[in-house]
C-alpha positions in Angstrom: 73.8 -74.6 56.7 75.6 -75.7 60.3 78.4 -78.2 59.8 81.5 -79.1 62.9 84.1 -81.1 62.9 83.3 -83.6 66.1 86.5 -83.2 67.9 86.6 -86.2 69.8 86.2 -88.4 66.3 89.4 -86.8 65.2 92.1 -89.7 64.8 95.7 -89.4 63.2 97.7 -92.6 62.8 101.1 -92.6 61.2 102.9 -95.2 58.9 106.8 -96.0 59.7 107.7 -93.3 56.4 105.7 -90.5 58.6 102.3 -91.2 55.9 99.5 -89.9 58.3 95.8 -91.5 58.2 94.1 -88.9 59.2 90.4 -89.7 59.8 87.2 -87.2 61.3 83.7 -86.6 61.0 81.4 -83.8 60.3 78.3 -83.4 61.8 76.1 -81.1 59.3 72.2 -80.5 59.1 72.7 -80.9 55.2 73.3 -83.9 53.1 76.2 -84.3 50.8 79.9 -83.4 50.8 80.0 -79.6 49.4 82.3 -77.3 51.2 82.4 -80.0 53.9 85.3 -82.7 52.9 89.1 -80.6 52.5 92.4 -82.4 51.0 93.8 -80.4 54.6 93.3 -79.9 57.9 95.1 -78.2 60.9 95.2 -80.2 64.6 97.7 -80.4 67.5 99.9 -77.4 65.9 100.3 -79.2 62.2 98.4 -78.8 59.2 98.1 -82.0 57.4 97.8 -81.9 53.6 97.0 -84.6 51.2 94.7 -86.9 49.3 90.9 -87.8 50.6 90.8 -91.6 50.1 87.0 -91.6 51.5 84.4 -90.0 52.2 80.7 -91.4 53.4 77.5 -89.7 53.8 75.0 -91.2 57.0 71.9 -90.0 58.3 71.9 -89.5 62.1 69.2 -91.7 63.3 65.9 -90.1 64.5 67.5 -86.4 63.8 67.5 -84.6 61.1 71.3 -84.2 61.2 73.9 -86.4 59.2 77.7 -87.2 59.8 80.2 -87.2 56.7 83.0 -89.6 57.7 86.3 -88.8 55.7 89.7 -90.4 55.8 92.4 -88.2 54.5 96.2 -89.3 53.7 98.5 -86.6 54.2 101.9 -84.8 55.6 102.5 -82.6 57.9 103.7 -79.0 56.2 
């Protein structure tokens, strides 16, 4: 099983209270979200802990790779 994070889909928005949206995709040769959707994850020098509000499963077209989209609301710790 290979699974990454694709860096340059990593995107952290925050709300006026300091709420972060914190939204990223893995790229993984397996379906499905086991061990590859956290309630945390670390960028920029923060770790960001919280709730996953969604998570989606897509096929990479013509690969046999799929991307897991997740959007995470969190804080920084």
């Amino acid at each position: 099983m290979i699974d990454f994070i694709e860096c340059t889909s990593l995107s952290i928005n925050y709300d006026i209270l300091g709420i972060a949206t914190v939204t990223y995709t893995v790229v993984s040769d397996t379906p499905g979200f086991s061990g590859k959707v956290h309630n945390s994850i670390s960028a920029g020098g923060q770790t960001f802990s919280g709730y996953v509000t969604n998570a989606s499963v897509n096929p990479i077209p013509k690969t046999s790779w799929y991307e897991i989209t997740v959007t995470l609301i969190a804080t920084t710790n």
